[in-house]
C-alpha positions in Angstrom: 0.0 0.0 0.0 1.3 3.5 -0.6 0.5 6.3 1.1 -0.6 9.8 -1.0 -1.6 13.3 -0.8 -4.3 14.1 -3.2 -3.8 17.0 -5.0 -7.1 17.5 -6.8 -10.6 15.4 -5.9 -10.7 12.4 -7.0 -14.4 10.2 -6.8 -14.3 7.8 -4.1 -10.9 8.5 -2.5 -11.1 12.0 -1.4 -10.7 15.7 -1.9 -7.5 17.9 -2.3 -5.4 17.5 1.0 -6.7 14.2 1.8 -3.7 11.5 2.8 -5.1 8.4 1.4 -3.7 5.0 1.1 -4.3 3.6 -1.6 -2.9 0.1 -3.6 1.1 0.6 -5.1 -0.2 0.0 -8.8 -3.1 2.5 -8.7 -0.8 5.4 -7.2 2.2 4.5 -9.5 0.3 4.2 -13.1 -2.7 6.2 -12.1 -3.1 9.2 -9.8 0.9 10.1 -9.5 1.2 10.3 -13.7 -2.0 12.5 -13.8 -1.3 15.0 -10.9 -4.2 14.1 -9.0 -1.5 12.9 -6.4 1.8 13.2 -4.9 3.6 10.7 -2.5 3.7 11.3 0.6 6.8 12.6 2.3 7.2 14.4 6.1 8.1 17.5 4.1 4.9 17.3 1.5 3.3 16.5 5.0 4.2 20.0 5.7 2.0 21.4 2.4 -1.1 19.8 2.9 -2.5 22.5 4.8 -1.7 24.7 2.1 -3.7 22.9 -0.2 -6.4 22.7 2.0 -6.5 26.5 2.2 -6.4 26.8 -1.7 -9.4 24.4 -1.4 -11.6 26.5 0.9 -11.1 29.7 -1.0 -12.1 27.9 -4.3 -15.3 25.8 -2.5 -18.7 27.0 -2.3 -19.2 28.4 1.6 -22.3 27.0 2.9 -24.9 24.5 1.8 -27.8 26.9 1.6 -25.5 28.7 -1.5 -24.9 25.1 -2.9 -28.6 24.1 -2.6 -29.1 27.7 -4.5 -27.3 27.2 -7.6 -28.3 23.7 -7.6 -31.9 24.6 -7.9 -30.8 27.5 -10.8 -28.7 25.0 -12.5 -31.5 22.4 -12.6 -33.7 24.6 -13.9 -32.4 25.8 -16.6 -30.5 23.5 -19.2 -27.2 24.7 -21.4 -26.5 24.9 -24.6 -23.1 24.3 -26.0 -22.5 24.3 -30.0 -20.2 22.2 -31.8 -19.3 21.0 -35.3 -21.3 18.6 -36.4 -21.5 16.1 -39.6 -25.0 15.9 -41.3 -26.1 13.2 -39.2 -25.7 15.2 -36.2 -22.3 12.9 -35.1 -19.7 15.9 -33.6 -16.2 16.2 -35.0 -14.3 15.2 -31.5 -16.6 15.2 -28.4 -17.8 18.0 -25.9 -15.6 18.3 -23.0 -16.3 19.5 -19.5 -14.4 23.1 -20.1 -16.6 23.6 -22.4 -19.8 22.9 -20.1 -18.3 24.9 -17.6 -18.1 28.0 -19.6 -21.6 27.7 -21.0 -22.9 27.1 -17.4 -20.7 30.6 -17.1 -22.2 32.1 -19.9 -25.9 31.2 -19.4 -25.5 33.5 -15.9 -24.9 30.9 -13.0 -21.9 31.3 -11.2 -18.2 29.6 -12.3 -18.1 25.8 -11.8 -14.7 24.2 -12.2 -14.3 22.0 -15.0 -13.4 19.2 -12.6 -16.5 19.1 -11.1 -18.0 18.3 -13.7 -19.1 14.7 -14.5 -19.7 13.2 -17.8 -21.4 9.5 -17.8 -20.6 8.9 -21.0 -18.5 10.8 -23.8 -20.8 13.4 -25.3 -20.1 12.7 -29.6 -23.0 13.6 -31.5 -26.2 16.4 -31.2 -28.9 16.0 -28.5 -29.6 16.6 -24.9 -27.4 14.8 -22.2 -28.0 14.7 -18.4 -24.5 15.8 -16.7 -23.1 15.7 -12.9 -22.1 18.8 -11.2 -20.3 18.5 -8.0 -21.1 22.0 -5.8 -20.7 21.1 -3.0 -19.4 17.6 -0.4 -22.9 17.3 0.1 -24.9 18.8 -2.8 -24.6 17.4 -6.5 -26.4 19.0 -9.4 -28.0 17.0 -12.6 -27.9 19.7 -15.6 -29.0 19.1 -18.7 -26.7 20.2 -21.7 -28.6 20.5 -25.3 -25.7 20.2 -27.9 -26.6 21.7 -31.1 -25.0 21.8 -34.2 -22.6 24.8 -35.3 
């Protein structure tokens, strides 16, 4: 087992300044390569309360705000363009930057890209059912229309 600091959340294991253990293999060829984690050492001990800090001044204060722009997100549904072929398949696939900057633009307040969850990759026109993560405790299900450009 090795023991880790996350560095970004990760579903499952924990948020940013969490010290996880977590299987050799998984840390090694998974979280280390893809900066969601560093190893853990007594001196990046010593930064883990830094990241916490960055992590408060980035979250969403209370859960009355959360529940807020959940209820705004949810009620109204975002529309992100793309180029499309005629039969409405999308050259590449919609990625959570850019649902995070249509949320932006349609008026609700920034929501990191990372908190975003896609079920599945989003290739062609339509309307798709998305995860956002506002909150430990609140979760938002958006919907995102994809049209063609």
């Amino acid at each position: 087992m090795a023991k880790i600091i996350l560095t970004h959340e990760v579903t499952g294991l924990g948020a940013p300044g969490d010290v996880v253990e977590v299987k050799d293999g998984y840390a090694r060829n998974y979280l280390v390569p893809r900066n969601l984690a560093t190893p853990w050492t007594k001196g990046a001990e010593k930064n883990v309360s830094a990241i916490r800090r960055a992590r408060k001044a980035r979250e969403i204060a209370t859960l009355d705000e959360a529940k807020a722009i959940r209820d705004s997100l949810q009620a109204n549904p975002v529309t992100v363009s793309a180029k499309a072929g005629e039969s409405g398949r999308l050259f590449g696939a919609v990625t959570t930057a850019e649902i995070a900057s249509a949320i932006t633009a349609a008026g609700a307040p920034a929501v990191d890209k990372r908190k975003i969850e896609v079920a599945q990759a989003i290739k062609s026109t339509g309307e798709y059912t998305v995860q956002v993560r506002l909150h430990p405790e609140v979760s938002a299900k958006v919907t995102v229309k994809v049209v063609a450009a």
